[in-house]
DORO-84068 format. One record per residue: residue number from 0; chain; x negated, y, z of N, C-alpha, C in turn. Coordinates in Angstrom, 2 decimals. Layout:
<atoms>
NUM	A	X	Y	Z	X	Y	Z	X	Y	Z .
...
</atoms>
This chain:
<atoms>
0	A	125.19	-60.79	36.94	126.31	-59.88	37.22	126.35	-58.80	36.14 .
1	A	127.48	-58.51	35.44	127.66	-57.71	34.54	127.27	-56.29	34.78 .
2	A	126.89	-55.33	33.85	126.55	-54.44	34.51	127.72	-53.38	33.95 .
3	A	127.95	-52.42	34.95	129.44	-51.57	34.46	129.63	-50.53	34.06 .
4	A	129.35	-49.37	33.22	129.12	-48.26	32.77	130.07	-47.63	33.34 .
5	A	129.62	-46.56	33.96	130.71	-45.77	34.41	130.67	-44.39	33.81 .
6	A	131.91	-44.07	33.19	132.01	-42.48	32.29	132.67	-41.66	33.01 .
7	A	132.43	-40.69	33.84	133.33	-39.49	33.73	133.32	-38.84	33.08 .
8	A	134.49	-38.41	32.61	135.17	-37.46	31.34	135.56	-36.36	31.98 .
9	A	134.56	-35.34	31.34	134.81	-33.67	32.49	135.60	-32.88	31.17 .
10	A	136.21	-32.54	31.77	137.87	-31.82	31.10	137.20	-29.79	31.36 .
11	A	137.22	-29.76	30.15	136.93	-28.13	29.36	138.42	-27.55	29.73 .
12	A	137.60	-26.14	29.96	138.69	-24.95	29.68	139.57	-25.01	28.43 .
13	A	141.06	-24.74	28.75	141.60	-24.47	27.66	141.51	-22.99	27.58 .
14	A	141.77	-22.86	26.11	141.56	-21.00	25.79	142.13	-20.44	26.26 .
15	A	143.73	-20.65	27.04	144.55	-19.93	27.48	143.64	-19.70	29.24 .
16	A	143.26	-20.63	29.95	142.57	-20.37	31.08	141.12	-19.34	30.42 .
17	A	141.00	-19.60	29.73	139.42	-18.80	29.41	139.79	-17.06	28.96 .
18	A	141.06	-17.43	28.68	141.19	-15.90	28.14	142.05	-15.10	29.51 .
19	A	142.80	-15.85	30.35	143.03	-15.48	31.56	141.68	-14.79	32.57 .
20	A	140.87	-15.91	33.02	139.33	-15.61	33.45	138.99	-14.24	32.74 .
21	A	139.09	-13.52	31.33	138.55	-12.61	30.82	139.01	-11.42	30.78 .
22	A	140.81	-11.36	31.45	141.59	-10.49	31.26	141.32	-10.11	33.11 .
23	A	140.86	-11.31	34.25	140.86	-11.26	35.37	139.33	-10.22	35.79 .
24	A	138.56	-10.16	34.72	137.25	-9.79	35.11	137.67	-8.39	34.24 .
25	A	138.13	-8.32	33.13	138.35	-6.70	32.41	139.49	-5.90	33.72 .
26	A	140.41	-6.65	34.30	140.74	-5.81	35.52	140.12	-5.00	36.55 .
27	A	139.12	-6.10	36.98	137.93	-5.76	37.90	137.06	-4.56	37.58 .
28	A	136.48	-4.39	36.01	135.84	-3.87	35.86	136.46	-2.92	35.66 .
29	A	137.26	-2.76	35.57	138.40	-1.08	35.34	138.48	-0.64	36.62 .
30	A	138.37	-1.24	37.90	138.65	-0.99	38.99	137.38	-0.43	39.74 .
31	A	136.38	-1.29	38.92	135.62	-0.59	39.40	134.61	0.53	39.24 .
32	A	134.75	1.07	37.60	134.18	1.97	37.35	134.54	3.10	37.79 .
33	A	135.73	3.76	37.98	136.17	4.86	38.75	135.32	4.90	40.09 .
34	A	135.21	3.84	40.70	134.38	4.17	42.13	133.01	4.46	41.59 .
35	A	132.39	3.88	40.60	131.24	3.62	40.13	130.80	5.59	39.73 .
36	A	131.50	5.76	39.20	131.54	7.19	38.26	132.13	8.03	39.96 .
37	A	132.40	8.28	40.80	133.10	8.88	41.49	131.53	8.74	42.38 .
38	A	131.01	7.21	42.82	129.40	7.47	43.50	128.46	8.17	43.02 .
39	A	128.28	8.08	41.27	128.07	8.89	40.51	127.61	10.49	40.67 .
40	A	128.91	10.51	40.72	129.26	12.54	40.76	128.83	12.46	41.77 .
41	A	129.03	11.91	43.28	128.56	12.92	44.40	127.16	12.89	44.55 .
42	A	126.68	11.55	44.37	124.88	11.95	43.94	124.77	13.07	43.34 .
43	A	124.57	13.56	42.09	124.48	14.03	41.50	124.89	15.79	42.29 .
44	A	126.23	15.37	42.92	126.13	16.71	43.17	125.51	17.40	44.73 .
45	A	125.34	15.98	45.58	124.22	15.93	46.33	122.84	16.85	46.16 .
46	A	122.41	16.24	44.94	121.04	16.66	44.41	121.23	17.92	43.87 .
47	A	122.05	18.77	43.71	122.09	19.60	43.31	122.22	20.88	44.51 .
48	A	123.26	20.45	45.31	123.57	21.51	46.66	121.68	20.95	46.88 .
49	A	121.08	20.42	47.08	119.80	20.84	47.33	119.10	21.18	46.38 .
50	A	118.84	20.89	45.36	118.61	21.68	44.62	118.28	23.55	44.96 .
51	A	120.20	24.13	44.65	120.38	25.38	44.99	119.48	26.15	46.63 .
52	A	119.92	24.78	47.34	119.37	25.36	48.51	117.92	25.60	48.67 .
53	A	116.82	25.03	48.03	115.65	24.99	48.12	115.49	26.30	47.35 .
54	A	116.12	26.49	46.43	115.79	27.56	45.44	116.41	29.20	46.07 .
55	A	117.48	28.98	47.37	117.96	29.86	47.95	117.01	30.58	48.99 .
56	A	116.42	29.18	49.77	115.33	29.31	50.33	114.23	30.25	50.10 .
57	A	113.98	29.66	48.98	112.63	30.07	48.43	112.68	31.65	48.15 .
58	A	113.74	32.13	48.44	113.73	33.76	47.96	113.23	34.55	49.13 .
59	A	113.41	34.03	50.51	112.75	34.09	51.72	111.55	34.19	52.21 .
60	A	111.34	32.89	51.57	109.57	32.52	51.68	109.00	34.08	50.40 .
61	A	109.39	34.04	49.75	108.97	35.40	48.01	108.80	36.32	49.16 .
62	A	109.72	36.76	49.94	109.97	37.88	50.80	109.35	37.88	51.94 .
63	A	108.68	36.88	52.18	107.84	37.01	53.54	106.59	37.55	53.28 .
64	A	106.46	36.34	52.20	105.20	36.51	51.55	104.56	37.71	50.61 .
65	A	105.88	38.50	50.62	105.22	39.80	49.25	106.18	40.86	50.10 .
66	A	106.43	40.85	50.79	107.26	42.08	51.57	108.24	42.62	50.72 .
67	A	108.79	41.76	50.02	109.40	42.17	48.32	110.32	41.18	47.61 .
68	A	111.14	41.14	46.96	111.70	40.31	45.97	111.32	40.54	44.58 .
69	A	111.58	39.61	43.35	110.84	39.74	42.21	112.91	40.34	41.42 .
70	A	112.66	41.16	40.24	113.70	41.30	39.44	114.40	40.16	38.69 .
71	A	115.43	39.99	38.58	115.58	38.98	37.70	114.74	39.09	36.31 .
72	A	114.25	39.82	35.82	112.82	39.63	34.89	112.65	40.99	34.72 .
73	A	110.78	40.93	34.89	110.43	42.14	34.76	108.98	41.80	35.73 .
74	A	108.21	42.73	35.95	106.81	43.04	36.60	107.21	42.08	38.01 .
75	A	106.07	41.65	38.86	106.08	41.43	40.22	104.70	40.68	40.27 .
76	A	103.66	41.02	41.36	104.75	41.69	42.15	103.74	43.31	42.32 .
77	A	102.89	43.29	40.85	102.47	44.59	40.94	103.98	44.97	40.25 .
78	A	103.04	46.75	39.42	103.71	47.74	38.86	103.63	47.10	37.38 .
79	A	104.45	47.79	36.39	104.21	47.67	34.92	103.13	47.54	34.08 .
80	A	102.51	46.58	34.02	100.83	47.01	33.46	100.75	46.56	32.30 .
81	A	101.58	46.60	31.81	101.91	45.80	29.96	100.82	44.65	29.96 .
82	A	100.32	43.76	30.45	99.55	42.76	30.64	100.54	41.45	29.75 .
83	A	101.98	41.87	30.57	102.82	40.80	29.98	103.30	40.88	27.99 .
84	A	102.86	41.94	27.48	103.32	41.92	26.26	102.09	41.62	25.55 .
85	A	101.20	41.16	26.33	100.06	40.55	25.16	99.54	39.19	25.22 .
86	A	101.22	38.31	25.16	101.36	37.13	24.87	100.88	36.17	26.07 .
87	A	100.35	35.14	25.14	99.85	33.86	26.21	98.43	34.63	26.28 .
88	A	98.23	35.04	27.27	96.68	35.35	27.35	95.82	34.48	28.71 .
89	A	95.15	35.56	29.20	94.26	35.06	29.92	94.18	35.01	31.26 .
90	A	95.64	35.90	31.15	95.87	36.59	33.07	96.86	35.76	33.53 .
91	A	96.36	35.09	35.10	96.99	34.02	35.30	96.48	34.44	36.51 .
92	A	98.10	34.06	37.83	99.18	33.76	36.87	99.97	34.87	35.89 .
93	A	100.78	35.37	35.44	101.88	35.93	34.81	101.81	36.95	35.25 .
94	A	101.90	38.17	34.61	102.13	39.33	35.72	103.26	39.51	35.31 .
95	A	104.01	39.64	34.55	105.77	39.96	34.12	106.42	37.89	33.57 .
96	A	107.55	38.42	34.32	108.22	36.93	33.81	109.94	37.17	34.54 .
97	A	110.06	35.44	34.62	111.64	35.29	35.06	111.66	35.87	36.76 .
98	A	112.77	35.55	37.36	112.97	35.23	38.78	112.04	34.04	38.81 .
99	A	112.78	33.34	38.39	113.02	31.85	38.71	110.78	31.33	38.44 .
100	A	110.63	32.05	37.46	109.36	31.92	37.35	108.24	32.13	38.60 .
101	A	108.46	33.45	39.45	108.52	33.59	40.04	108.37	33.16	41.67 .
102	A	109.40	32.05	41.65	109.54	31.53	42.57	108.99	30.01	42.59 .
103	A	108.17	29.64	41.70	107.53	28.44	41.50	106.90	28.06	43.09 .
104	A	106.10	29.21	42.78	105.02	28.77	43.89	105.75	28.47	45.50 .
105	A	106.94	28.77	45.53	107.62	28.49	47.05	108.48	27.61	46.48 .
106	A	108.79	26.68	45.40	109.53	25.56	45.79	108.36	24.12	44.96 .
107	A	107.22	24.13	45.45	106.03	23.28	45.40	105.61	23.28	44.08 .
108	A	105.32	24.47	43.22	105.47	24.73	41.79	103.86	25.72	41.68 .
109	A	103.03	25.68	42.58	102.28	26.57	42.15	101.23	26.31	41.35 .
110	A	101.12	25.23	41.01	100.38	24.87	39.67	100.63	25.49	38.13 .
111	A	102.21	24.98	38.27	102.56	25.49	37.09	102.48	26.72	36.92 .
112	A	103.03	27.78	38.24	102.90	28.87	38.41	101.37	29.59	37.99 .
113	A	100.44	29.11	38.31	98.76	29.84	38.35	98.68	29.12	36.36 .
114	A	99.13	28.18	36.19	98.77	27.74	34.72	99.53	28.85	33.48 .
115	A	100.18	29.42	33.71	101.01	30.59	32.36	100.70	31.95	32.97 .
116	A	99.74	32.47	31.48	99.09	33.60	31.09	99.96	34.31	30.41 .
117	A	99.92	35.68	31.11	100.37	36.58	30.48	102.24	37.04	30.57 .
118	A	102.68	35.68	30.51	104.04	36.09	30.50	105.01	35.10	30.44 .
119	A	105.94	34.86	31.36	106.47	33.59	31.96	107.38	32.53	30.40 .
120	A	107.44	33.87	29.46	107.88	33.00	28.44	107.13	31.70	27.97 .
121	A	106.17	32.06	27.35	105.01	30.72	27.66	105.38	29.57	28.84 .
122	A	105.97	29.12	29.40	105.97	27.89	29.81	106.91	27.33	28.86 .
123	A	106.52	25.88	29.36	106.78	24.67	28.26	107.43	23.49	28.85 .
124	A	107.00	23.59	30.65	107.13	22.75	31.56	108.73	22.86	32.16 .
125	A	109.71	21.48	31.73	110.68	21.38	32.61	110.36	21.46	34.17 .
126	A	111.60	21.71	35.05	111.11	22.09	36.47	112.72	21.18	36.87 .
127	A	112.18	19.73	37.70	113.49	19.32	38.33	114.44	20.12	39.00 .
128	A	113.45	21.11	40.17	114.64	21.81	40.85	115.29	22.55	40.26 .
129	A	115.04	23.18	38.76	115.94	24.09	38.00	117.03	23.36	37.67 .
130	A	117.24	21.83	37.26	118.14	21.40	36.79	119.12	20.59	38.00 .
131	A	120.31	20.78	37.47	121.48	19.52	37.92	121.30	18.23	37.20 .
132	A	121.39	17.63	37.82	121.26	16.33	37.49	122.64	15.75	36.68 .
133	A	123.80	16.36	37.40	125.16	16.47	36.45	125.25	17.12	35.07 .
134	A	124.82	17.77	34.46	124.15	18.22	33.22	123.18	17.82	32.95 .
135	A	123.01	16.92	31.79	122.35	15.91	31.28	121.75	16.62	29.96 .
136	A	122.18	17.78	28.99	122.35	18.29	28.05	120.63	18.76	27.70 .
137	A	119.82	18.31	27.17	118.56	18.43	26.92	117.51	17.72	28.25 .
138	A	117.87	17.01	28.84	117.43	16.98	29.84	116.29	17.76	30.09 .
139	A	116.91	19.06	30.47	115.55	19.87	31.16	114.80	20.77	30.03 .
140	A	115.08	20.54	28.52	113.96	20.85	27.23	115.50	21.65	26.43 .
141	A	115.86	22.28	26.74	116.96	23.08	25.26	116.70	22.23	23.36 .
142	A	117.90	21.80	23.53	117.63	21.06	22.13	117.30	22.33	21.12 .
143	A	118.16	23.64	21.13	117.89	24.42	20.26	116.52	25.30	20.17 .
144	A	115.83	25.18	21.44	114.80	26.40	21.62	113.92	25.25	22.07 .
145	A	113.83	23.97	21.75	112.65	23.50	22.42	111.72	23.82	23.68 .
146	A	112.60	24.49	24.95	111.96	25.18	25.58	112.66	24.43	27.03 .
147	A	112.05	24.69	28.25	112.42	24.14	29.43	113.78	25.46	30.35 .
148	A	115.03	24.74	29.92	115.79	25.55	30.86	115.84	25.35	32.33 .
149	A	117.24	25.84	32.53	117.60	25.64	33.78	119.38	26.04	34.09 .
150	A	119.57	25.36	34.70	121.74	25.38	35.12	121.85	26.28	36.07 .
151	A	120.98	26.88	36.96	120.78	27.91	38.01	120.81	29.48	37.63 .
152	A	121.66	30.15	36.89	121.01	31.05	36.92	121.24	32.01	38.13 .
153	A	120.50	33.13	38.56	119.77	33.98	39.35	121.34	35.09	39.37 .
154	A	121.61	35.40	40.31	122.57	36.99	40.23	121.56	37.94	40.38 .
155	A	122.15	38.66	39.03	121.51	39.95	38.76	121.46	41.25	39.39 .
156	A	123.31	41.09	40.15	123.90	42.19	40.52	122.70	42.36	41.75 .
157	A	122.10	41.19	42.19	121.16	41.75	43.64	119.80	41.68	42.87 .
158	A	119.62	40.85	42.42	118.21	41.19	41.82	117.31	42.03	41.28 .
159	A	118.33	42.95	40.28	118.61	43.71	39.16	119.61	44.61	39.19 .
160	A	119.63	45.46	40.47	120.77	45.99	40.45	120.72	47.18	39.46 .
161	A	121.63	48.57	38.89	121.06	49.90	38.47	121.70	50.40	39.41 .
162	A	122.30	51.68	39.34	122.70	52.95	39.88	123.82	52.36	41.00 .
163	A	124.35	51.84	40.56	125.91	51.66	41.99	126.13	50.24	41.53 .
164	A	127.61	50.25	41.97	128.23	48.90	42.21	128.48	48.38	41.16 .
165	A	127.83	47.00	40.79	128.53	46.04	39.34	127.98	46.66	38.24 .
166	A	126.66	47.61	38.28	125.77	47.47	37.58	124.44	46.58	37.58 .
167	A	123.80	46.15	36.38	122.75	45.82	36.05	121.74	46.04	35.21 .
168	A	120.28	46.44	35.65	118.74	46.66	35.03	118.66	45.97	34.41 .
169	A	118.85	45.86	32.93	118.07	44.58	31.80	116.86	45.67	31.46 .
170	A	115.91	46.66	31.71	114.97	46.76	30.87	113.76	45.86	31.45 .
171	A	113.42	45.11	30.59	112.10	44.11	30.63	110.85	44.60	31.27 .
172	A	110.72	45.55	31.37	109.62	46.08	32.05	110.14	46.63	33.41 .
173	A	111.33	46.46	33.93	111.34	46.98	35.30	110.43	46.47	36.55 .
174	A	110.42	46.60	37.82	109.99	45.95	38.97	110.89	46.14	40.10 .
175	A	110.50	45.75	40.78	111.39	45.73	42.32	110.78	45.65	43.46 .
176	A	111.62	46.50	44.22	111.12	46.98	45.73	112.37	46.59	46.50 .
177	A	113.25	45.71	46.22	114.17	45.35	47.19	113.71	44.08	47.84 .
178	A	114.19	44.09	49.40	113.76	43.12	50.04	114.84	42.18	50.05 .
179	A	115.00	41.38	51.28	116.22	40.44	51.20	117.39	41.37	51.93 .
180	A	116.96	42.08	52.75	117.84	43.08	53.20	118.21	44.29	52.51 .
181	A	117.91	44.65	51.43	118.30	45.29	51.22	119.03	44.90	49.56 .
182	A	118.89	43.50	49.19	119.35	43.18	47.92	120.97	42.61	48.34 .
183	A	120.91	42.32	49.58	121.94	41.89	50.14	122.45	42.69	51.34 .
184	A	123.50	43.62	51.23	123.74	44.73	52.29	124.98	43.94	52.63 .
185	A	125.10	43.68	51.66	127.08	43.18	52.10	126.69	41.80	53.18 .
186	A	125.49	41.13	53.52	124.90	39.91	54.27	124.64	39.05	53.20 .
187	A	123.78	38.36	53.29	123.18	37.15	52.82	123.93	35.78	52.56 .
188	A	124.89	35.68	53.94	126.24	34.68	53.63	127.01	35.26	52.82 .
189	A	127.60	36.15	52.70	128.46	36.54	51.53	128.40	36.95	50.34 .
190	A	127.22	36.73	50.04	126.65	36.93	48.52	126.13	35.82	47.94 .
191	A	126.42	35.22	46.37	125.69	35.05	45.51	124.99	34.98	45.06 .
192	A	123.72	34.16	45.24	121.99	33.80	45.32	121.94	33.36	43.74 .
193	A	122.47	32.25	43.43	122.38	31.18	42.20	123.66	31.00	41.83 .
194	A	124.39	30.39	40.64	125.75	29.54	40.43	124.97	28.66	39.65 .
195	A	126.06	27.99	39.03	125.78	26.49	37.70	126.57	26.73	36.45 .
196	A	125.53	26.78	35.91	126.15	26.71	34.47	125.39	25.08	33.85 .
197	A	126.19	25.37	32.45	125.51	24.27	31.54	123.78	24.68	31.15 .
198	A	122.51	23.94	30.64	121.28	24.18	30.33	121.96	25.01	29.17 .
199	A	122.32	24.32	27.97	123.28	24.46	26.46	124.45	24.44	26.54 .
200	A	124.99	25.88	25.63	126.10	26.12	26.09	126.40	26.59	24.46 .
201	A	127.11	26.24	23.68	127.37	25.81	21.87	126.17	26.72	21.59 .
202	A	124.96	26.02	21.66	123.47	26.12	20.36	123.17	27.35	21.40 .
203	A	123.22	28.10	22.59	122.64	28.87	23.18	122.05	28.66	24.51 .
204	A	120.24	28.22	24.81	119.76	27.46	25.58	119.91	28.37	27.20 .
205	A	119.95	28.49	28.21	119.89	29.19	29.17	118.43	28.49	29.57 .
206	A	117.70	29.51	29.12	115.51	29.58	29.73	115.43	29.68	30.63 .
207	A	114.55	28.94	31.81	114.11	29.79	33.00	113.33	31.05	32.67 .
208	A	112.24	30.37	32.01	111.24	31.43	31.69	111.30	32.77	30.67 .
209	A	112.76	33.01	30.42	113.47	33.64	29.98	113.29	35.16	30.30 .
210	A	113.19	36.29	30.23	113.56	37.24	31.34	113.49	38.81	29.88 .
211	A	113.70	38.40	28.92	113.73	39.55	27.86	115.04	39.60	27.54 .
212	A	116.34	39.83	27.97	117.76	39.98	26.69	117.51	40.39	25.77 .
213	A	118.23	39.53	24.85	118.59	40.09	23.79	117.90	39.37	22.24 .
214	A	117.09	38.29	23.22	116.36	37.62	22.20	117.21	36.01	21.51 .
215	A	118.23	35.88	21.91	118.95	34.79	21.12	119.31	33.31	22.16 .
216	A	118.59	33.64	23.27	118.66	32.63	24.39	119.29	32.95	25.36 .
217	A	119.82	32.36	26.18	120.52	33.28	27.27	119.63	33.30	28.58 .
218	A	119.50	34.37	29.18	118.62	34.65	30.16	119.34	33.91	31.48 .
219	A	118.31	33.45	32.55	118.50	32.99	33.44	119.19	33.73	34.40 .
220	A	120.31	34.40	34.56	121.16	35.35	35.18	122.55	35.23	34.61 .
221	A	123.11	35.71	36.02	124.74	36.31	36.03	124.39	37.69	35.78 .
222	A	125.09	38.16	34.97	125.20	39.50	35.20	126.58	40.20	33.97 .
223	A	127.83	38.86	34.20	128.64	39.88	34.42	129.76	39.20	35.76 .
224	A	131.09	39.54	36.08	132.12	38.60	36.89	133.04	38.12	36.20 .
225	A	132.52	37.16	35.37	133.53	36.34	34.36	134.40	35.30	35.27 .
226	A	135.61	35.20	35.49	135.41	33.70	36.50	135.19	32.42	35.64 .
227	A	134.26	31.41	36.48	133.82	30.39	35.79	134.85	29.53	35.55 .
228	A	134.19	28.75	34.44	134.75	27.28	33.52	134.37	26.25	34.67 .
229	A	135.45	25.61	35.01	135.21	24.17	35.20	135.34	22.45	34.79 .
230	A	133.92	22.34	34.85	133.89	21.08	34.17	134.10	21.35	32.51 .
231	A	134.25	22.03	31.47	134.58	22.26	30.11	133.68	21.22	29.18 .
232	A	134.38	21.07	28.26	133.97	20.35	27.02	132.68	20.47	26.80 .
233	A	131.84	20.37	26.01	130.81	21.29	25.30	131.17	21.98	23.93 .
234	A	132.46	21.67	23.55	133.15	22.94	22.28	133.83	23.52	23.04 .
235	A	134.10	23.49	24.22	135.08	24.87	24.81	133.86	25.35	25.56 .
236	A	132.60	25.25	25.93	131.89	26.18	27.01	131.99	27.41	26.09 .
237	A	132.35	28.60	27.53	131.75	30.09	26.99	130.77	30.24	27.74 .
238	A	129.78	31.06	26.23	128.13	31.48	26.78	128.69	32.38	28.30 .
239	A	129.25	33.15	28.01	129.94	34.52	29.08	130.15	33.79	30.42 .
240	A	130.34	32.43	31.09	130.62	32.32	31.82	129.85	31.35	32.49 .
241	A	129.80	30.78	34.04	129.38	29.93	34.54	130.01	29.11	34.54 .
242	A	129.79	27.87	34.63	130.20	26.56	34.53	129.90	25.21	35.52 .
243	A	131.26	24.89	36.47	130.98	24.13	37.14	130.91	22.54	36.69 .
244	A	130.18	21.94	36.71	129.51	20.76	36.81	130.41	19.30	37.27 .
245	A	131.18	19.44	38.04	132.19	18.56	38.45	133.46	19.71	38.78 .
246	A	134.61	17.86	38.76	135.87	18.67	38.43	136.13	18.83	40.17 .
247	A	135.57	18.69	40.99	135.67	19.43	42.34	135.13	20.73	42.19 .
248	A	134.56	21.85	41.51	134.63	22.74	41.72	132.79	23.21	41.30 .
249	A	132.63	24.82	41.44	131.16	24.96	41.01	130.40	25.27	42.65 .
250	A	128.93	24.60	42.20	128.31	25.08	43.13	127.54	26.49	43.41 .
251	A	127.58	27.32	43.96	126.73	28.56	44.60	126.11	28.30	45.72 .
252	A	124.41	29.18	45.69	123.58	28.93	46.40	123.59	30.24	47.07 .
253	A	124.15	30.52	48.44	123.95	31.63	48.53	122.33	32.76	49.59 .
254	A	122.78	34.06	49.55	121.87	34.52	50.29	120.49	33.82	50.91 .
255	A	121.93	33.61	52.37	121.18	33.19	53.68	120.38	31.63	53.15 .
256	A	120.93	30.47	52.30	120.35	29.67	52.16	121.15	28.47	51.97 .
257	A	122.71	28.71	52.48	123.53	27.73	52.05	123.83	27.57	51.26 .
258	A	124.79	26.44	50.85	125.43	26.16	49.80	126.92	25.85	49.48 .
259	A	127.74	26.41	48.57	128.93	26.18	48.90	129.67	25.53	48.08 .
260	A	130.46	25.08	48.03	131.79	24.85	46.91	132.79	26.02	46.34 .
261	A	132.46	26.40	44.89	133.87	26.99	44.76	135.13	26.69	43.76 .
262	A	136.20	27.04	44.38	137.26	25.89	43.52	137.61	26.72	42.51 .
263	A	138.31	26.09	41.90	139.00	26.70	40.68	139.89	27.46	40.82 .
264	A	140.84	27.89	41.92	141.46	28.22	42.59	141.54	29.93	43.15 .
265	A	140.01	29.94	42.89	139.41	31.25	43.49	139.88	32.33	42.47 .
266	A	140.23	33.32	43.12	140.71	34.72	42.72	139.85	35.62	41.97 .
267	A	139.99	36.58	40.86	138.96	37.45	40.73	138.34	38.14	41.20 .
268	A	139.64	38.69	42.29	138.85	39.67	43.42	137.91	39.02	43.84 .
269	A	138.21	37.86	44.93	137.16	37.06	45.33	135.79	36.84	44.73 .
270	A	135.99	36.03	43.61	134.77	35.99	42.75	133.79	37.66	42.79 .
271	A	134.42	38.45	42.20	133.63	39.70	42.18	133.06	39.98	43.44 .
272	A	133.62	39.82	44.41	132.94	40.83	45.61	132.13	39.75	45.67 .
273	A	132.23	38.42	45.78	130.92	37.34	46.19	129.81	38.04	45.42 .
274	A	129.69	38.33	44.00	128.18	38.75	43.20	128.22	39.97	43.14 .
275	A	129.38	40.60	43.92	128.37	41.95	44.07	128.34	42.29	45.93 .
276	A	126.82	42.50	45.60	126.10	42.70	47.02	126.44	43.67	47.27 .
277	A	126.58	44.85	46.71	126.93	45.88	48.05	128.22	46.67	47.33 .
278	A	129.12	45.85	47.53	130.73	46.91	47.08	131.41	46.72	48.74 .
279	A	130.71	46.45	49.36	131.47	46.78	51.21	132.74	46.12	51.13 .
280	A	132.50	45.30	50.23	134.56	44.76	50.38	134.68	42.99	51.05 .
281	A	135.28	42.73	51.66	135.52	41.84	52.40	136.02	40.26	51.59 .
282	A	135.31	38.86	51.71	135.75	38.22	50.72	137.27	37.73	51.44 .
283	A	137.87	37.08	50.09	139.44	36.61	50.14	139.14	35.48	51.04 .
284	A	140.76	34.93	51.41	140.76	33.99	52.43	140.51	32.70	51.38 .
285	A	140.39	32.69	50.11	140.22	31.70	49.09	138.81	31.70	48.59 .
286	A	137.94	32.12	49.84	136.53	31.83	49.53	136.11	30.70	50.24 .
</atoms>
C-alpha cells in the first residue's frame, strides 16, 4: 500500500494584519499608561501623607519627652554651649543642629541621631521619612551639595518664632522653650507643622541637617508666606516657594498630626494665617 505524505501548508501573516496587531497593542498601551502613572501618583502620594504624619507626630513624642520643642536650628535641648561650632567632634549626639535632626530619635532614627558629633551639619545619611517619594531629584543625596536632603521643610513661624506675628529667629545659636502649646496658640489643627517642596530646586539643595542661613543651601524651613508652586518644571521652581508634588495639590503636615491637601485654589489670606500660629485669625472657607 502506497504510502501518502500529507502537507499542511500553514498560511503567515500578511504585513497588513501584522501591522494592524501592532497599531491594536500601541492603543492598549496608551490606554493604559495613564492608569499606570495615575496608580503611580497616589502611591507615592500615599507614602508621603505618611510620611508628613509620622514626622507631625514626632513633634509630640520631642514634647513629651523634653517638656520642650527644638528651634528650627539652633541649641536643644540644653542652652548655647558653642559645642556645636567645633565641627564634627566628639559630642554625641549633636548639641546644636536642624529640627528635623532633632527629631530622628522619635521617628526610629536614633542611631543616626547618637552617631553625629558636634553639629547636625555633619550627617551624610539620607533619611526615607524626609523624602517624597514623588520627588525623585537626587534621590535623597542633593546633586549639588552632595549632602542628604529633605522635601519637608519645618515652619519656622512656630518653631522659630521672634517678637510678634510673621516674624522669624534665624540666629544659629538660638534655643527654645516653646512647647506644643504654646508654638501653636492659634490650635494644632490649624497650623502648619511641615509643607513639600522639591529636595533641588535650580542648583539649590534643601538640607535636613541644615540649620545655619545663609550658607548657599536652603535651610530646612518655611519662613516666608509665598503661596506655593504646583507641580512646576525644574526651570520654573522658585527657591522662595513650596512646591507641591502632584498636580492634585501640596501636601501639609499639620500641628495636631494630620495631614491635608492643599489646592491651588487657596487664597493668600488663607495660606498666611495657616503658617502663622498665633495671628488669632480664622482660616478661609478654601482651606
Amino acid at each position: 500500500m502506497p504510502r501518502l505524505a500529507l502537507w499542511k501548508r500553514w498560511r503567515g501573516f500578511t504585513l497588513i494584519e501584522l501591522l494592524v496587531v501592532i497599531a491594536i497593542i500601541a492603543v492598549l498601551i496608551g490606554l493604559l499608561l495613564p492608569a499606570v502613572q495615575k496608580v503611580r501618583e497616589a502611591a507615592a502620594r500615599s507614602q508621603s501623607m505618611n510620611n508628613l504624619k509620622q514626622m507631625s507626630l514626632a513633634l509630640h513624642s520631642c514634647n513629651d519627652a523634653n517638656n520642650k520643642l527644638p528651634p528650627a536650628g539652633g541649641y536643644f535641648p540644653g542652652g548655647a554651649d558653642g559645642t556645636g561650632n567645633g565641627g564634627n567632634n566628639a559630642i554625641m549626639p549633636a548639641h546644636r543642629g536642624s529640627l528635623h535632626y532633632f527629631m530622628l530619635p522619635f521617628i526610629e532614627q536614633d542611631a543616626l541621631y547618637k552617631s553625629i558629633g558636634g553639629d547636625s551639619w555633619y550627617a551624610s545619611n539620607p533619611v526615607k521619612t524626609f523624602m517624597s517619594p514623588a520627588d525623585t531629584i537626587g534621590n535623597g543625596m542633593g546633586p549639588n551639595s552632595n549632602r542628604p536632603t529633605t522635601t519637608y521643610p519645618a515652619n519656622a513661624f512656630a518653631f522659630s518664632p521672634g517678637g510678634g506675628v510673621g516674624t522669624v529667629n534665624t540666629d544659629w545659636n538660638q534655643t527654645s522653650g516653646r512647647t506644643i502649646v504654646t508654638a501653636f496658640p492659634d490650635g494644632t489643627s490649624n497650623t502648619i507643622a511641615y509643607g513639600e517642596r522639591y529636595g533641588t530646586c535650580v542648583g539649590a539643595d534643601s538640607l535636613w541637617c541644615e540649620s545655619n542661613p545663609g550658607q548657599g543651601y536652603q535651610t530646612p524651613w518655611i519662613q516666608n508666606v509665598n503661596l506655593p508652586q504646583f507641580s512646576p518644571s525644574a526651570a520654573q521652581c522658585d527657591q522662595g516657594k513650596l512646591h507641591g508634588h502632584s498636580t492634585a495639590g501640596l501636601l501639609v503636615g499639620l500641628g495636631d498630626g494630620s495631614v491635608r491637601m492643599v489646592s491651588s485654589g487657596i487664597s493668600q489670606a488663607t495660606w498666611t494665617n495657616a503658617l502663622y500660629p498665633n495671628d488669632g485669625n480664622v482660616l478661609g472657607s478654601d482651606w
